[in-house]
PyMOL Python script that loads the backbone (N, CA, C, O; Angstrom):
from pymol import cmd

cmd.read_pdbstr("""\
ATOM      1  N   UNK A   1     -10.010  -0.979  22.120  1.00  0.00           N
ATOM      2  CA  UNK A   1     -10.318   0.435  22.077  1.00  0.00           C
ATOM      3  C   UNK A   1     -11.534   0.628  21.185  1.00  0.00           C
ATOM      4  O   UNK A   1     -11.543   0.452  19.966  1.00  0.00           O
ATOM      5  N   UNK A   2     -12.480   0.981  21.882  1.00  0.00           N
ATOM      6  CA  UNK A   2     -13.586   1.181  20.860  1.00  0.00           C
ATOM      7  C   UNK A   2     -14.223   2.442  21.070  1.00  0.00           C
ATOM      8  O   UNK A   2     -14.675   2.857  22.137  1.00  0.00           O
ATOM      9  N   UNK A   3     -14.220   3.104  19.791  1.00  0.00           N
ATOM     10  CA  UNK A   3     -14.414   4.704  19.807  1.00  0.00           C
ATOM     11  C   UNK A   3     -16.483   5.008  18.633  1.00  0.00           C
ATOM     12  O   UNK A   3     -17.130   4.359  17.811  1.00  0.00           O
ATOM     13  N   UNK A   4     -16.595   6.076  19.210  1.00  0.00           N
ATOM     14  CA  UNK A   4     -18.136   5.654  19.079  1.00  0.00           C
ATOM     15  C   UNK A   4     -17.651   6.966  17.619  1.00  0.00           C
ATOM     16  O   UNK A   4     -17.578   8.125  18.028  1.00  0.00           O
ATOM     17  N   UNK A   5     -17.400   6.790  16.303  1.00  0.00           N
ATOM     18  CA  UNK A   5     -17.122   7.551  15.417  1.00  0.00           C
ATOM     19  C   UNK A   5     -17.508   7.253  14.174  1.00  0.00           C
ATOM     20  O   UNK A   5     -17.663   6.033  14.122  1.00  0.00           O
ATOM     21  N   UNK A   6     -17.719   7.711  13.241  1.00  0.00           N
ATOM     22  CA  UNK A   6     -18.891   7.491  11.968  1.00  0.00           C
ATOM     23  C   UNK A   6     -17.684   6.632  10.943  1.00  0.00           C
ATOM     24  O   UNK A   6     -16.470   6.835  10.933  1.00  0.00           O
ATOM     25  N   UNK A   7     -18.460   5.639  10.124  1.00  0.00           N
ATOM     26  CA  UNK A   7     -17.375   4.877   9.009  1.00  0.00           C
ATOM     27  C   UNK A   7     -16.467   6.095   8.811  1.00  0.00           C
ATOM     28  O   UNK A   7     -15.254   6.223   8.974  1.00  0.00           O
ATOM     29  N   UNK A   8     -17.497   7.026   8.377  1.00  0.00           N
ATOM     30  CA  UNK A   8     -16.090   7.579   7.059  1.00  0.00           C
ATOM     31  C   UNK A   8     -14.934   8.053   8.191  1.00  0.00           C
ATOM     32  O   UNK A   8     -13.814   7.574   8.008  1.00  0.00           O
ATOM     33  N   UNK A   9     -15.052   8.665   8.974  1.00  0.00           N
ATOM     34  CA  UNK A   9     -14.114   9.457  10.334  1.00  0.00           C
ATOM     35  C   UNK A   9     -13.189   8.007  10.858  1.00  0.00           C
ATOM     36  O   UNK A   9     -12.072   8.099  11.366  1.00  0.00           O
ATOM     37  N   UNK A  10     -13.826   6.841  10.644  1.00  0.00           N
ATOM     38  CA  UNK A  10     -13.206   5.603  10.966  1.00  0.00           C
ATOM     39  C   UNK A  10     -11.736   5.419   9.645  1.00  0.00           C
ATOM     40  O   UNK A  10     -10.521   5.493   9.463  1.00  0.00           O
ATOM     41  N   UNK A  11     -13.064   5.139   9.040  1.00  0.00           N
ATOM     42  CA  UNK A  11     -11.807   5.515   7.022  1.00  0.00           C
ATOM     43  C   UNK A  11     -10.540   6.376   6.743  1.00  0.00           C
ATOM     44  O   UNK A  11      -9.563   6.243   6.005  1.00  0.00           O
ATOM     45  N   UNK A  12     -10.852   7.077   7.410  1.00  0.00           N
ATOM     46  CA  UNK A  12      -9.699   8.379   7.847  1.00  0.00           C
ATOM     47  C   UNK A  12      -8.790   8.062   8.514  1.00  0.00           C
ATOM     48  O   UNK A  12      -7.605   8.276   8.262  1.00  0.00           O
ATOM     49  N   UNK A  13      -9.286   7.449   9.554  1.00  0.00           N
ATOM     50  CA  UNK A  13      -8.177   7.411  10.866  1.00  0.00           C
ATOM     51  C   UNK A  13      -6.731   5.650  10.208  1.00  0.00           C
ATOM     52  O   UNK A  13      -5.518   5.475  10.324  1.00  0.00           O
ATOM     53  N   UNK A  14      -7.706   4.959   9.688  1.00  0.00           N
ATOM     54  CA  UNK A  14      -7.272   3.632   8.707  1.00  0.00           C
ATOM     55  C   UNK A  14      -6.366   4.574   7.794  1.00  0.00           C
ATOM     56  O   UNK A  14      -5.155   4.599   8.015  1.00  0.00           O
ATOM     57  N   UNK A  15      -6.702   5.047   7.172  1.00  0.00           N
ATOM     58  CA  UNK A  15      -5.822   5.800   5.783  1.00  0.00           C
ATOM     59  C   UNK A  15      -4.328   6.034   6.860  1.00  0.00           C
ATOM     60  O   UNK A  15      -3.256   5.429   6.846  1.00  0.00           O
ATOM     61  N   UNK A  16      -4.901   7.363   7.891  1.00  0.00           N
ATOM     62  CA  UNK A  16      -3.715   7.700   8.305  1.00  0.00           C
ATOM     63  C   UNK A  16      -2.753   7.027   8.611  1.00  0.00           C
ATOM     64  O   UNK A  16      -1.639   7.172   8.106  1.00  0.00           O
ATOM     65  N   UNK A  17      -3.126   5.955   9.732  1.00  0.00           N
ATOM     66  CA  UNK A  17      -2.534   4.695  10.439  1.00  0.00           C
ATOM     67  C   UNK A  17      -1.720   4.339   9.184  1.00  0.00           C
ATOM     68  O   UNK A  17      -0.506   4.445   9.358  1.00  0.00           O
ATOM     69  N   UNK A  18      -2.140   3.908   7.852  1.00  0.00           N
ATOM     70  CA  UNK A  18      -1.692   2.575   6.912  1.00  0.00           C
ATOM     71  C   UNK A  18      -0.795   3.975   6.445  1.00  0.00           C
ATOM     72  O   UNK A  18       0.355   3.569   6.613  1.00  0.00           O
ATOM     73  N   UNK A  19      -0.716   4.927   6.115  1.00  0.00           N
ATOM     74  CA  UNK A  19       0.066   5.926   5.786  1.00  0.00           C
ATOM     75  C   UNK A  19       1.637   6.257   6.595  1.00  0.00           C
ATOM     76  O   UNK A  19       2.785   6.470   6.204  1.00  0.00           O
ATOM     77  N   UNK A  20       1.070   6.178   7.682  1.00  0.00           N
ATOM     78  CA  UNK A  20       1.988   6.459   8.845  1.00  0.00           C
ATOM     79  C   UNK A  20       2.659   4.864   9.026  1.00  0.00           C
ATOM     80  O   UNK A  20       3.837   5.079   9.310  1.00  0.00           O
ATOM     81  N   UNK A  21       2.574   4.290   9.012  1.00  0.00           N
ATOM     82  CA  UNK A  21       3.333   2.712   8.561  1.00  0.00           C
ATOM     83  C   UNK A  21       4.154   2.624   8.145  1.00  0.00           C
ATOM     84  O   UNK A  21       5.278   2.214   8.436  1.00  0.00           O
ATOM     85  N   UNK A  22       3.190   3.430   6.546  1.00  0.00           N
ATOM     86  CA  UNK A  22       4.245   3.103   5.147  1.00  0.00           C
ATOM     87  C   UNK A  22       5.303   3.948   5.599  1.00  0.00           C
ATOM     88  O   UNK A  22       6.372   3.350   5.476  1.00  0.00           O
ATOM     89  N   UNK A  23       5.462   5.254   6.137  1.00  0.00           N
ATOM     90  CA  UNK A  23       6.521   6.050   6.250  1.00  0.00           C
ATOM     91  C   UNK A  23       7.226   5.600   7.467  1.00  0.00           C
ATOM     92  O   UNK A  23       8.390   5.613   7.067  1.00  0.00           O
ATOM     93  N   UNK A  24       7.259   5.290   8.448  1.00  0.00           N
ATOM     94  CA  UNK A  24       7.852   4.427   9.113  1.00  0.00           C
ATOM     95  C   UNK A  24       8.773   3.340   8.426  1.00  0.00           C
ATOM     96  O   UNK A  24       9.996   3.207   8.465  1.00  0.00           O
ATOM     97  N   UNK A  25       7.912   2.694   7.862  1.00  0.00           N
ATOM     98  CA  UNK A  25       9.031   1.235   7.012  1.00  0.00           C
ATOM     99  C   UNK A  25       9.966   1.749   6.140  1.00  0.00           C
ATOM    100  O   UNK A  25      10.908   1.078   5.718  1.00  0.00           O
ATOM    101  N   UNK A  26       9.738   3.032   5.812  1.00  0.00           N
ATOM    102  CA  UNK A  26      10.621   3.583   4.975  1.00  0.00           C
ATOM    103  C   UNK A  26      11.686   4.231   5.354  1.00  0.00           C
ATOM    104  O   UNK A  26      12.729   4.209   4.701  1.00  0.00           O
ATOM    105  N   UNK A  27      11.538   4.877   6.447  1.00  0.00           N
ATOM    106  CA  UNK A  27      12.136   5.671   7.502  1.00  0.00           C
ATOM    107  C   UNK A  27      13.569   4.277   8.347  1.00  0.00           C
ATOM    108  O   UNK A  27      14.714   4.549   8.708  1.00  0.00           O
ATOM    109  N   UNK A  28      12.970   3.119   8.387  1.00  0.00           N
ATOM    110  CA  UNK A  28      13.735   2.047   8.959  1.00  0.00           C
ATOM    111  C   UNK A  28      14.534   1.463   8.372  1.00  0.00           C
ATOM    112  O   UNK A  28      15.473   0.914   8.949  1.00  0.00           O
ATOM    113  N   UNK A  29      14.345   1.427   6.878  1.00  0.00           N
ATOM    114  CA  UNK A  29      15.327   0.906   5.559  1.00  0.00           C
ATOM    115  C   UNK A  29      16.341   1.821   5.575  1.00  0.00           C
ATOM    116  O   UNK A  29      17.366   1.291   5.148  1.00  0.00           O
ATOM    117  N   UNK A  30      16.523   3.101   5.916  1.00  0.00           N
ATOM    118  CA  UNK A  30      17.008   4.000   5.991  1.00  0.00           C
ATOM    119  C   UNK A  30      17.936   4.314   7.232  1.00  0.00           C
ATOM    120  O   UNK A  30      19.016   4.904   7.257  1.00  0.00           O
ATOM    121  N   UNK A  31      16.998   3.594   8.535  1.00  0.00           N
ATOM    122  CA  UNK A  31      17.664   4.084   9.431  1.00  0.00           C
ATOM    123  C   UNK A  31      19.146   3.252   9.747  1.00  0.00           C
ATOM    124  O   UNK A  31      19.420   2.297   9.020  1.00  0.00           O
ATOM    125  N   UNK A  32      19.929   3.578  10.664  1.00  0.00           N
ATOM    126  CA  UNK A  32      21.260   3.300  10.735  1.00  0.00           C
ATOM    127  C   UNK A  32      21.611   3.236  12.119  1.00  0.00           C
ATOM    128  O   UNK A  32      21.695   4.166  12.921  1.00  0.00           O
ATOM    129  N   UNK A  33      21.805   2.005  12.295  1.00  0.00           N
ATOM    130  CA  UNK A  33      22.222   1.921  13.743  1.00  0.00           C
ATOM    131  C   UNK A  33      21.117   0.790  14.794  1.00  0.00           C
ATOM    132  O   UNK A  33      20.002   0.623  14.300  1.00  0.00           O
ATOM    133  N   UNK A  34      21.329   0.201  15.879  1.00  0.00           N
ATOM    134  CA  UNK A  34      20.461  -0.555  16.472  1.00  0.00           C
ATOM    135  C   UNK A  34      19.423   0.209  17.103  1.00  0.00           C
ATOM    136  O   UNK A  34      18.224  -0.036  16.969  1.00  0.00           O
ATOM    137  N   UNK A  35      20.079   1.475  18.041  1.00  0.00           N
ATOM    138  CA  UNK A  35      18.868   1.995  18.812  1.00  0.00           C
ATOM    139  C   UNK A  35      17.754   2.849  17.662  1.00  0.00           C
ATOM    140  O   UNK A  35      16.589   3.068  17.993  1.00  0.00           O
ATOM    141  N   UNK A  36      18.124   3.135  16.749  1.00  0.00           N
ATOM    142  CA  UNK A  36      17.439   3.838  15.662  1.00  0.00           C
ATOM    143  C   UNK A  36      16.550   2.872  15.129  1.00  0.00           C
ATOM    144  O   UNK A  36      15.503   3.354  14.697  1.00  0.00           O
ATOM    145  N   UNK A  37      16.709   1.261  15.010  1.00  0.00           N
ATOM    146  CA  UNK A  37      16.219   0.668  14.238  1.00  0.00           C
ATOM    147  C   UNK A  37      14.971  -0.369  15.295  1.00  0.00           C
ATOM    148  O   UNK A  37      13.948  -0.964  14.955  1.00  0.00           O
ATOM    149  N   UNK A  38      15.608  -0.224  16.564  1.00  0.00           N
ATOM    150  CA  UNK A  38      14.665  -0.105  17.471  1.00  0.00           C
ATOM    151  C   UNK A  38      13.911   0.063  17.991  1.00  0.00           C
ATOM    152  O   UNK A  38      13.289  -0.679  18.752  1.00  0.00           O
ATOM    153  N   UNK A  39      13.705   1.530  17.599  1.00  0.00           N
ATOM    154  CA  UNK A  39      12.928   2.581  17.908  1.00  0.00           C
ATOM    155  C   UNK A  39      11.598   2.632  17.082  1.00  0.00           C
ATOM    156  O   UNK A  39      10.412   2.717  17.400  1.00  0.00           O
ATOM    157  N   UNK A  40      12.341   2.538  15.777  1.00  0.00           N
ATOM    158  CA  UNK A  40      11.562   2.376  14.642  1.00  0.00           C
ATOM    159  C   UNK A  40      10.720   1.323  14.702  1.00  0.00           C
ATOM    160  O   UNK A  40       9.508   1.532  14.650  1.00  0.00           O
ATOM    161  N   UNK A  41      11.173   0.169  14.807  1.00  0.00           N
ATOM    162  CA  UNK A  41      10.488  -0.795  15.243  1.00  0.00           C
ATOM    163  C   UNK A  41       9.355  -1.167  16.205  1.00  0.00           C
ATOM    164  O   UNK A  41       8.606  -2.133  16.060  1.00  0.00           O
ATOM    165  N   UNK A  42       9.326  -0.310  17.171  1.00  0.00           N
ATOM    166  CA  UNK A  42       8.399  -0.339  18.225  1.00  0.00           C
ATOM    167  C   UNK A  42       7.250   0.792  17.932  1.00  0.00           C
ATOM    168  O   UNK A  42       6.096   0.645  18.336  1.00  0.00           O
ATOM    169  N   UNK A  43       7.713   2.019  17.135  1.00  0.00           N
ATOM    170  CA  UNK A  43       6.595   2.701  16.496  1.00  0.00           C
ATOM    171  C   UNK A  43       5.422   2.030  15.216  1.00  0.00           C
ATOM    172  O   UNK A  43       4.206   2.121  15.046  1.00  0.00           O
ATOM    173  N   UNK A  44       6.236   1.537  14.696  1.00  0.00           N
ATOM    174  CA  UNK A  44       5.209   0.320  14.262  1.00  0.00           C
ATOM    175  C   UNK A  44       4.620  -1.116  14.312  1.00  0.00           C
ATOM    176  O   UNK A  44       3.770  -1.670  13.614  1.00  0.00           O
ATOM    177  N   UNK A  45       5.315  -1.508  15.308  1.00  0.00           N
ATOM    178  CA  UNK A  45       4.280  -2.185  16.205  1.00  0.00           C
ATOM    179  C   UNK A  45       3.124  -1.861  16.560  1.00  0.00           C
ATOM    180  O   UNK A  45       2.089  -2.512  16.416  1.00  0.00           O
ATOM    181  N   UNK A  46       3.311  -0.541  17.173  1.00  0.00           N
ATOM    182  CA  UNK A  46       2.426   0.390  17.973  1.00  0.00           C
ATOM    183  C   UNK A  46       1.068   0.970  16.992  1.00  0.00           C
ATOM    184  O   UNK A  46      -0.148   0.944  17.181  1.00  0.00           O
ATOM    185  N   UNK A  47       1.965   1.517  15.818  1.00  0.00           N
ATOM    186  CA  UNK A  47       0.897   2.095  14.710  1.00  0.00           C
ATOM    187  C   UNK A  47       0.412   0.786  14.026  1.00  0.00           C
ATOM    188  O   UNK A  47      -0.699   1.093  13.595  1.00  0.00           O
ATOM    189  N   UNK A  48       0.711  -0.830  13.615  1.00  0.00           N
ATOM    190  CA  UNK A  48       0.132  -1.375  13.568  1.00  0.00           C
ATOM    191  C   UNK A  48      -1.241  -1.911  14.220  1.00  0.00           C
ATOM    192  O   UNK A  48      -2.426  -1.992  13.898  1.00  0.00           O
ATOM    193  N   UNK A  49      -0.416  -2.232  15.321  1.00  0.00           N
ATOM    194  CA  UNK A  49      -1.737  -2.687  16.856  1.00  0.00           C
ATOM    195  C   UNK A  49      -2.596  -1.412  16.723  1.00  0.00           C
ATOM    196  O   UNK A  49      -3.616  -1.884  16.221  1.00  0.00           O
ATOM    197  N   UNK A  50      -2.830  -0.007  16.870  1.00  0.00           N
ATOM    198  CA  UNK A  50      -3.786   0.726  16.072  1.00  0.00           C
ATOM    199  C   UNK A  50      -4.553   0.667  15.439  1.00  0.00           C
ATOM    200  O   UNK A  50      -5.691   1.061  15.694  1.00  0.00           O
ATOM    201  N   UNK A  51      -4.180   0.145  14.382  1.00  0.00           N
ATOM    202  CA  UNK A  51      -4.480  -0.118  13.126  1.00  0.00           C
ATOM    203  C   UNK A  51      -5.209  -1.395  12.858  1.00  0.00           C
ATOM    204  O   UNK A  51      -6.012  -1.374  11.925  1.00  0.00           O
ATOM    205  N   UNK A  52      -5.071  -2.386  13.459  1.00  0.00           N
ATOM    206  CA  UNK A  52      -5.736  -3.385  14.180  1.00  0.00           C
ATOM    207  C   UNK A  52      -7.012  -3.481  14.907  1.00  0.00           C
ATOM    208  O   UNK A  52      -7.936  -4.292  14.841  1.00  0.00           O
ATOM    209  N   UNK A  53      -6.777  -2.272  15.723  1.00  0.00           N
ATOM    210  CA  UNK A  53      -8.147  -2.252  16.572  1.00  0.00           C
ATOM    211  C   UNK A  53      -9.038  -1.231  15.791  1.00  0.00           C
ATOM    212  O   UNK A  53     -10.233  -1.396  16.032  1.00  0.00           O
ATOM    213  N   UNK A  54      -8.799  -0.355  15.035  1.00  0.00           N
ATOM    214  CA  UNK A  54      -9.588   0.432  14.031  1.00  0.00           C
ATOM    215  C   UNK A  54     -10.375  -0.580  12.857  1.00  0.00           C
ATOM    216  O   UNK A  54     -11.412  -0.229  12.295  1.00  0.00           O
ATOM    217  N   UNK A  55      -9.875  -1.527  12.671  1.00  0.00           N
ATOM    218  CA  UNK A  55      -9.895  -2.534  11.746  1.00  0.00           C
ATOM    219  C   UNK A  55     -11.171  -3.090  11.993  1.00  0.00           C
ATOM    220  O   UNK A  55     -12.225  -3.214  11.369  1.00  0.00           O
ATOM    221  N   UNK A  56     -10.605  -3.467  13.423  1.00  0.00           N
ATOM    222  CA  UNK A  56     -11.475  -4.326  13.702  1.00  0.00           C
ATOM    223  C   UNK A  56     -13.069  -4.284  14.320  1.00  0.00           C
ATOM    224  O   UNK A  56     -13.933  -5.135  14.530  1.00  0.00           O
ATOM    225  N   UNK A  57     -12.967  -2.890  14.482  1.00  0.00           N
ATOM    226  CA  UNK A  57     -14.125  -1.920  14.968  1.00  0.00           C
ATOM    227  C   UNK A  57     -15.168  -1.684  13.789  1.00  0.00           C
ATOM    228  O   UNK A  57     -16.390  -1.738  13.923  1.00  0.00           O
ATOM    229  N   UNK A  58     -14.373  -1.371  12.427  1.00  0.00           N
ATOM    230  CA  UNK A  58     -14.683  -0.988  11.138  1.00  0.00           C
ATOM    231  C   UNK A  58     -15.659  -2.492  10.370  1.00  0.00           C
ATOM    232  O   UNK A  58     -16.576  -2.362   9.559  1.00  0.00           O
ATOM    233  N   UNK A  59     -15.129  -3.824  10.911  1.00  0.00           N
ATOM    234  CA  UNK A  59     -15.705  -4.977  10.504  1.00  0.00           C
ATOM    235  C   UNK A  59     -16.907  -5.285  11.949  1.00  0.00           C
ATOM    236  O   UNK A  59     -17.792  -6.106  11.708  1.00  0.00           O
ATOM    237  N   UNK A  60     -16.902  -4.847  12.902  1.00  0.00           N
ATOM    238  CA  UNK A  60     -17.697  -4.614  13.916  1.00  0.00           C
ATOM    239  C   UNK A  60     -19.381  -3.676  13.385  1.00  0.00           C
ATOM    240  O   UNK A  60     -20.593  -3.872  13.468  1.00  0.00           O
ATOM    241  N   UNK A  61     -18.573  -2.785  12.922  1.00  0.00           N
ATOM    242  CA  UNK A  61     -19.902  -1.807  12.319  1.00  0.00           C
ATOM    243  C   UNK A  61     -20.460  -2.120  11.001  1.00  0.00           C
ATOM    244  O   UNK A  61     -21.602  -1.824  10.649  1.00  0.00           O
ATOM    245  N   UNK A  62     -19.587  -2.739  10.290  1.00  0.00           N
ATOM    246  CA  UNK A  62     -20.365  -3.064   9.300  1.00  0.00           C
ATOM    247  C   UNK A  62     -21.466  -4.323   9.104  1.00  0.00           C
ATOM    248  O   UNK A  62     -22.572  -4.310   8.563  1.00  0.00           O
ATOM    249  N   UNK A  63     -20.560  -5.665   9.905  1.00  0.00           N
ATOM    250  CA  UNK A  63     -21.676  -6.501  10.848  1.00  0.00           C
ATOM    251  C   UNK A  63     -23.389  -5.915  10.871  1.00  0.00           C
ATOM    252  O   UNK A  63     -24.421  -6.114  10.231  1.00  0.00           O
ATOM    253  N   UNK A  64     -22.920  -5.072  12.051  1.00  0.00           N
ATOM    254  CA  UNK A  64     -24.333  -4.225  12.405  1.00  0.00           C
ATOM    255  C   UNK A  64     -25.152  -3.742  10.956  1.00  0.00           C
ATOM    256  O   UNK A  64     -26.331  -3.901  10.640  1.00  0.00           O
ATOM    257  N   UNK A  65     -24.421  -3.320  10.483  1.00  0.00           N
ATOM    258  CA  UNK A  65     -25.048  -2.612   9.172  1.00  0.00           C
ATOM    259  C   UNK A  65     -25.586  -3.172   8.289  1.00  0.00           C
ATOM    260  O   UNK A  65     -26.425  -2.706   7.518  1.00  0.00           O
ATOM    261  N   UNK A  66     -24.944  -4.726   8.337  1.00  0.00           N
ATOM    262  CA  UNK A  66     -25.383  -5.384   7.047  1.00  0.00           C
ATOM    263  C   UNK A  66     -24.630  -4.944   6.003  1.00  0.00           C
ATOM    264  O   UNK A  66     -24.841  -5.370   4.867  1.00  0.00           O
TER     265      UNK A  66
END
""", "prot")
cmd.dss("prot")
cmd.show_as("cartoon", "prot")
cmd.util.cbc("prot")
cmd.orient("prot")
């Protein structure tokens, strides 16, 4: 996924992602039950792999930048 968006708007979207993680993992220590913990589980997968390709876009542009 590659989105044509400025570092800092990139920086942002990283914060949120690594934010939205942390509350997830927290949310899963918590949660109770298999399909709950399931669930949970696949949302951060998801917000990881995100988080991944923002990443990796972010070391992409800076490349360029020097």
């Amino acid at each position: 996924m590659k989105l044509d968006i400025s570092k800092s708007e990139l920086d942002a979207r990283i914060a949120i992602l690594r934010r939205d993680i942390s509350e997830l993992t927290a949310q899963a220590t918590r949660a109770s039950g298999a399909a709950a913990e399931e669930r949970l589980a696949a949302r951060i997968e998801e917000q990881q792999s995100r988080l991944d390709d923002l990443l990796k876009q972010r070391e992409a542009m800076e490349e360029k930048t020097g």
